[in-house]
C-alpha positions in Angstrom: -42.3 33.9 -14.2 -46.4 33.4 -13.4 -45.5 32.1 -10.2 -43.1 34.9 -9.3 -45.3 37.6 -10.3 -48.1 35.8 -7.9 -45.8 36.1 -5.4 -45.4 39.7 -5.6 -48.7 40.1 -5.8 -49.5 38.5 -2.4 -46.7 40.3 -0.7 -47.9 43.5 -2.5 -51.7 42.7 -1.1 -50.6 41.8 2.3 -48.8 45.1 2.5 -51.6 46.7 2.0 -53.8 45.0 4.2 -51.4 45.0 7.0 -50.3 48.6 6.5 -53.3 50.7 5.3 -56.3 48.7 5.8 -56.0 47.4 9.7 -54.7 48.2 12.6 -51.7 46.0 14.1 -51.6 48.2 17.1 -54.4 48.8 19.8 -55.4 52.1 20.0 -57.3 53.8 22.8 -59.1 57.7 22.5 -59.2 59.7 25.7 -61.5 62.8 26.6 -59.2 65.3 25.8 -58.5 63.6 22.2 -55.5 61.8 23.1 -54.6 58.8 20.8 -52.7 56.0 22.3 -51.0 53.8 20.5 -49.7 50.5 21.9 -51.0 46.7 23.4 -53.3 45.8 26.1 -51.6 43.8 29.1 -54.6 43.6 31.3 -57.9 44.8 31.7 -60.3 45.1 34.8 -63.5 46.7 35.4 -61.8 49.9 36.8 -59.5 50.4 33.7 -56.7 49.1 31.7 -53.0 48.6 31.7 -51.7 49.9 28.7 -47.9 49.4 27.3 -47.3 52.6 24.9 -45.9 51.9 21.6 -42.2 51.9 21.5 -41.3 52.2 24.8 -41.9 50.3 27.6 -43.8 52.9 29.8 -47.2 51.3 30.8 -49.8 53.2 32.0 -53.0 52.6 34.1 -55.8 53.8 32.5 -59.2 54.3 33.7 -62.0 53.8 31.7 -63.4 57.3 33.2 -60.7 58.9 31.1 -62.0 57.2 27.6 -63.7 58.7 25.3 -67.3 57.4 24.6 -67.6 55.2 21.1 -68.1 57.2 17.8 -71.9 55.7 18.2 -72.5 56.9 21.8 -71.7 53.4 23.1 -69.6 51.5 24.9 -65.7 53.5 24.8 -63.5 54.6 22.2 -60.9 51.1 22.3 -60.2 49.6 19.6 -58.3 46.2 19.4 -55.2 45.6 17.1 -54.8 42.2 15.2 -52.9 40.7 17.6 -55.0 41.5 20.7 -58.1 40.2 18.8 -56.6 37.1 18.1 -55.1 36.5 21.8 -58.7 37.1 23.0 -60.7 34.9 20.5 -62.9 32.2 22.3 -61.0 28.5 21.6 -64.6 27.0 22.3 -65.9 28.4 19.0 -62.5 27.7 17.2 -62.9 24.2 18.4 -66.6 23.8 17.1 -65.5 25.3 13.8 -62.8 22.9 13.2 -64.8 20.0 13.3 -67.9 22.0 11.6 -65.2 22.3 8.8 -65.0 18.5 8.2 -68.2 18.3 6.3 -66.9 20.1 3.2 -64.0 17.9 2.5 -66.6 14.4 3.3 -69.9 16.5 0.6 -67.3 17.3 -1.8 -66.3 13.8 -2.1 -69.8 12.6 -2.1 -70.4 15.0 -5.0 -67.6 14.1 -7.3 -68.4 10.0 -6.7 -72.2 11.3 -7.7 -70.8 12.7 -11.1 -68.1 9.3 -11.4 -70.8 6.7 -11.1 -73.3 8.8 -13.4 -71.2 7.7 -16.5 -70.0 4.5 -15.0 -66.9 5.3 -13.7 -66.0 3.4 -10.8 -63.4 3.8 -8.0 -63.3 3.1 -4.3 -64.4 5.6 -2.0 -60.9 5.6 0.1 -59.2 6.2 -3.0 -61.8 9.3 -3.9 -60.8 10.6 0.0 -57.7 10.5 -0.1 -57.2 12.2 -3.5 -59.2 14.7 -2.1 -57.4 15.5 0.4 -54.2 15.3 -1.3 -55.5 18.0 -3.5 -56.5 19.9 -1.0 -53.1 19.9 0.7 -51.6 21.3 -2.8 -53.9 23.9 -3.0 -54.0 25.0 0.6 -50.3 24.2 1.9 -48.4 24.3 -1.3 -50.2 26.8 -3.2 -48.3 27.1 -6.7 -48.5 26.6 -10.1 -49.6 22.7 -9.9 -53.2 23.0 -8.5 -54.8 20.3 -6.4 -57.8 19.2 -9.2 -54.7 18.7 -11.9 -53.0 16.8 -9.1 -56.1 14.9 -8.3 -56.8 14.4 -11.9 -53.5 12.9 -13.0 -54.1 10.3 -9.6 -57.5 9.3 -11.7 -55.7 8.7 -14.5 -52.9 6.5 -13.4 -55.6 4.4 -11.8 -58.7 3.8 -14.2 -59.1 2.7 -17.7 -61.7 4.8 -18.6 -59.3 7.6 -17.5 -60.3 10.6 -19.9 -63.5 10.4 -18.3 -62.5 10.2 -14.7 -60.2 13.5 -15.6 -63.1 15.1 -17.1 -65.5 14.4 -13.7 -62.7 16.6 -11.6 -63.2 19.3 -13.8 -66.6 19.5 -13.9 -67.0 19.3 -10.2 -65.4 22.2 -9.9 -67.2 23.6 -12.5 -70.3 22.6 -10.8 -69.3 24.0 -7.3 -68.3 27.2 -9.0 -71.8 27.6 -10.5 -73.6 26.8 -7.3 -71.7 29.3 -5.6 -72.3 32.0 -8.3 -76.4 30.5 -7.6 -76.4 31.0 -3.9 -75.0 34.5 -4.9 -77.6 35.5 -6.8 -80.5 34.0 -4.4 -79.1 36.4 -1.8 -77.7 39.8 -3.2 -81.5 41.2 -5.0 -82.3 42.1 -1.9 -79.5 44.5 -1.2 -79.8 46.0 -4.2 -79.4 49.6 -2.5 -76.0 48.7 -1.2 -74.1 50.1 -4.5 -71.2 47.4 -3.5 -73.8 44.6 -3.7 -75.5 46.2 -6.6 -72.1 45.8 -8.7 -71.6 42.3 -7.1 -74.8 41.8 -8.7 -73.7 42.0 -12.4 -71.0 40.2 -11.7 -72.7 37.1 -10.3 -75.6 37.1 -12.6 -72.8 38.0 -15.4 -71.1 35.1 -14.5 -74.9 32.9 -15.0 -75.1 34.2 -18.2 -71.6 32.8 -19.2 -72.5 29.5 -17.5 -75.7 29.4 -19.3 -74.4 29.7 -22.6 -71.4 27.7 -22.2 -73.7 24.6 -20.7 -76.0 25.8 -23.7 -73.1 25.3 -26.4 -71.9 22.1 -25.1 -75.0 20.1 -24.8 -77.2 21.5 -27.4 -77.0 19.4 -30.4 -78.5 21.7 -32.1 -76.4 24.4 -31.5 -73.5 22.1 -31.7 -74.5 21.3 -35.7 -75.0 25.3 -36.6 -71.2 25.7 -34.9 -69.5 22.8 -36.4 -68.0 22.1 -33.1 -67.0 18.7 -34.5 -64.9 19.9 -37.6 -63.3 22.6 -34.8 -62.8 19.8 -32.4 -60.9 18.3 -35.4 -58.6 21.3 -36.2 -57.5 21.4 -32.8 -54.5 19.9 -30.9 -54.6 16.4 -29.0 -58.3 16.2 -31.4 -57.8 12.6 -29.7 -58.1 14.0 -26.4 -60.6 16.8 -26.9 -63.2 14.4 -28.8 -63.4 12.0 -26.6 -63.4 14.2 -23.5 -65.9 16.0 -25.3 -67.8 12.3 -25.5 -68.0 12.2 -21.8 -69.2 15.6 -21.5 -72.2 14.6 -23.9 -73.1 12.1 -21.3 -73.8 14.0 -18.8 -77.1 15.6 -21.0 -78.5 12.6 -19.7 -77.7 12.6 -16.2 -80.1 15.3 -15.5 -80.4 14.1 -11.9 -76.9 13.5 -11.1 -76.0 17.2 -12.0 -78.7 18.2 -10.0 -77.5 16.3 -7.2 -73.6 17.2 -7.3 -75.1 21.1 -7.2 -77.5 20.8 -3.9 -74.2 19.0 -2.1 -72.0 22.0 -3.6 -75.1 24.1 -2.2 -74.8 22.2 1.7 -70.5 22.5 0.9 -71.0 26.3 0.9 -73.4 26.5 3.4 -71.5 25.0 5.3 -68.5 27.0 5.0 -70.4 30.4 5.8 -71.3 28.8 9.2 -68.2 27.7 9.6 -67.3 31.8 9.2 -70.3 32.3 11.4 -68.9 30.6 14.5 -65.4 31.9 14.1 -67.3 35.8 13.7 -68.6 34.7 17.7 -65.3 33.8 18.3 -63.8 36.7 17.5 -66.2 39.1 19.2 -67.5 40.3 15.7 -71.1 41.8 16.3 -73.8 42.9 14.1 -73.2 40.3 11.4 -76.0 38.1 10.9 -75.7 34.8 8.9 -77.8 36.3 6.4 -75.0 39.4 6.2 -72.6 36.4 5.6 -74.6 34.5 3.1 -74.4 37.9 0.5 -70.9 38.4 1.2 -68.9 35.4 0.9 -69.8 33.6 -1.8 -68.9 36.8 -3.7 -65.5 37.0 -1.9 -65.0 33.4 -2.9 -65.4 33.8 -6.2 -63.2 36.3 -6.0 -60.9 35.3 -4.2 -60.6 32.0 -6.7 -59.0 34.6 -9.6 -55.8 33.0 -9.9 -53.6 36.8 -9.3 -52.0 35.5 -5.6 -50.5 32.2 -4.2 -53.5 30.4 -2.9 -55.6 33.8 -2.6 -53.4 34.5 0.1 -53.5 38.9 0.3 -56.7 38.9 -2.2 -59.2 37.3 -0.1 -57.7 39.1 3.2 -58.8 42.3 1.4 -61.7 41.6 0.4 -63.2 40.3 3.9 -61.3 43.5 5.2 -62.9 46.0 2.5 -66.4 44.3 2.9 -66.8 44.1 6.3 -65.7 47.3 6.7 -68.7 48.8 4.8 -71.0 47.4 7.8 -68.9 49.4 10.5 -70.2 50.8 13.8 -71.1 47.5 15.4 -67.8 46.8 17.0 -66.3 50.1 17.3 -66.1 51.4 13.6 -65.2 50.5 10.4 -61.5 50.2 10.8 -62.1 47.7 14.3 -64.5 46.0 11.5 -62.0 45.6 9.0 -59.3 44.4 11.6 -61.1 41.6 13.1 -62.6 40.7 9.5 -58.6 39.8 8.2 -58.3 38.1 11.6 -61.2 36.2 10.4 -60.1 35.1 7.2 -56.7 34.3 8.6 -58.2 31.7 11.4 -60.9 30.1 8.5 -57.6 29.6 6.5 -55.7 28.2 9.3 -58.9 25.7 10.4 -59.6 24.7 6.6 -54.9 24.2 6.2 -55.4 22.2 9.6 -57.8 19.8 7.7 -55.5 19.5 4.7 -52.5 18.1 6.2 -54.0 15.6 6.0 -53.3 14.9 2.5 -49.4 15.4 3.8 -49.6 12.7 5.8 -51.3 10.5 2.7 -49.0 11.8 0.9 -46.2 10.8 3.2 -47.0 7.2 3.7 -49.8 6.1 1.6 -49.4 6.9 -1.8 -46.6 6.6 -4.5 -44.6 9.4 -5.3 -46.9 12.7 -5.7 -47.5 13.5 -9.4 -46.8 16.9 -9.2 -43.3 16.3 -11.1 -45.3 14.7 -14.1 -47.8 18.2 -14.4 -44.0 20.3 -13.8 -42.9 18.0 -17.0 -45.1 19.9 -19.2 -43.2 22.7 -19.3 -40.3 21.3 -19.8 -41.4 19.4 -23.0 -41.8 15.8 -21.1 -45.2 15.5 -22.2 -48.7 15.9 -20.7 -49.7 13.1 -18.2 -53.4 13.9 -18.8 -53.3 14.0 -22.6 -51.6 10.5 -22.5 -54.6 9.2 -20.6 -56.9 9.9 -24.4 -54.8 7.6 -26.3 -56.5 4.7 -24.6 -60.0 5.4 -25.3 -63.1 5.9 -23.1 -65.0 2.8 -23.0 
């Protein structure tokens, strides 16, 4: 049922996107204030051949005969989706793809930082191709089995000390989440009089707080004793489970270093990703965005965009580049040319970072056992939890 209403969510966003908040067609203005509605075949410095919309007249327009852009500059043409992404420069595609590869090879890096902080041990080719497999699950089969459980119930058919390898996933994320809500609040206070950014702003530093007093709660032992958060712990179901992943967790209070660590990689991960978004802005002719523009916007999008209401943020995070880069406008033609090219650019990030995770296909296709996505499904069907076996065991 989730997984049905997520669908219709995404189809509901993309609807939206598509039908209200872009344009599919290209559209030129004339002098006399006619719209044209159609596709560009070709374009010289005289003019442009123009196929109207719905027919198959073309016309030969001169750029004499165009109106002048809203700002004064350059003429009133504005590319649809289609024509934006026909005309994108491969060059810059091609430099983004390989940019892209760092996240995948940090993120690793970052988890086997947390895994060795406690002692937990496992080969770094194992570690990458987990990652990629969970990164194929959440980017090509988006569902209701998400690429950390995935990756989490690989950890625990393959170590001993396998409640704590589960808990390391989980805090990874954890820990890339919170350096993402950091690099947010390093950038927004100054753009403070953008009322969007100014309500991104209590959200990020609302999202701090939380993290504060959740890392607060779980490590103080002070706080811990005035809570009883053992005698809860004990009321609880799978107490097994819960106590001794709550063990693991108590470890890291000591690994100071290694947190700190796991978040500047998460910190060059992101990074990373926004000049991955960079490029692919020169690619698609989007002007007037700086990297510094990118660096307020995105990581708030991302966080965002992580809410699970769609498959895979598929609709959501189209909407939110559209909505937000629509806001800076005027640089490309106005806000709706903005908007149009912003959707193209989340679509062609998405295609580059689904490129990268077919790789964990091809792992999964002929160099790992069976996936264990049907052992997460059996949870629902009263089979039993593949993680919360992994407790019984101990933690070393």
């Amino acid at each position: 049922m989730w997984t049905l209403l997520r669908v219709l969510v995404t189809v509901g966003l993309f609807s939206y996107v598509f039908g209200v908040l872009i344009e599919t067609q290209d559209r030129v203005v004339l002098r006399d204030g006619t719209t044209l509605r159609g596709r560009f075949l070709n374009e010289t410095s005289e003019g442009f051949e123009f196929r109207l919309a719905g027919t198959s007249e073309v016309r030969e327009i001169s750029r004499k005969d165009v109106a002048p852009g809203s700002s004064g500059l350059g003429l009133d043409v504005h590319p649809g989706f289609v024509t934006i992404v026909r005309r994108c420069q491969v060059k810059y595609l091609v430099a983004a793809l390989f940019l892209w590869a760092l996240c995948p090879l940090v993120a690793v890096i970052r988890w086997q930082t947390l895994n060795r902080s406690v002692g937990i041990v496992i080969p770094h080719m194992k570690a990458f191709r987990w990652n990629f497999i969970a990164l194929f699950y959440n980017n090509v089969l988006p569902g209701m089995t998400g690429g950390d459980v995935i990756k989490a119930v690989y950890v625990a058919r393959a170590t001993e000390r396998r409640t704590g390898a589960v808990v390391t996933v989980f805090l990874d994320r954890v820990i890339g989440l919170f350096a993402l809500a950091t690099l947010a609040a390093a950038t927004l206070p100054f753009h403070l009089d953008n009322p969007d950014y100014r309500r991104a702003f209590y959200l990020v530093y609302g999202l701090l707080l939380a993290f504060a007093v959740g890392a607060g709660t779980l490590f103080s032992r002070r706080i811990r004793r005035r809570l009883k958060l053992g005698a809860l712990i004990a009321r609880l179901p799978f107490e097994g489970l819960i106590r001794t992943a709550d063990e693991v967790m108590m470890r890291f209070r000591d690994q100071k270093k290694a947190i700190a660590l796991a978040w500047g990689l998460s910190i060059i991960n992101h990074v990373t990703a926004v000049s991955v978004n960079a490029i692919c802005c020169r690619s698609l002719g989007i002007e007037g965005v700086t990297f510094g523009t990118l660096l307020v916007m995105l990581p708030t999008i991302w966080m965002i965009s992580a809410i699970p209401i769609s498959v895979g943020g598929w609709g959501l995070s189209e909407a939110l580049y559209a909505s937000s880069f629509e806001r800076i406008g005027g640089a490309v033609g106005g806000a709706g040319a903005m908007g149009t090219r912003a959707v193209a650019l989340s679509i062609i990030v998405r295609m580059i970072t689904i490129a990268w995770s077919l790789i964990g296909g091809i792992y999964l296709l002929v160099g790992e056992k069976a996936s264990p996505a049907a052992e997460v499904e059996a949870m629902d069907d009263g089979g039993g939890d593949p993680i919360s076996e992994v407790g019984k065991d101990g933690d070393g």
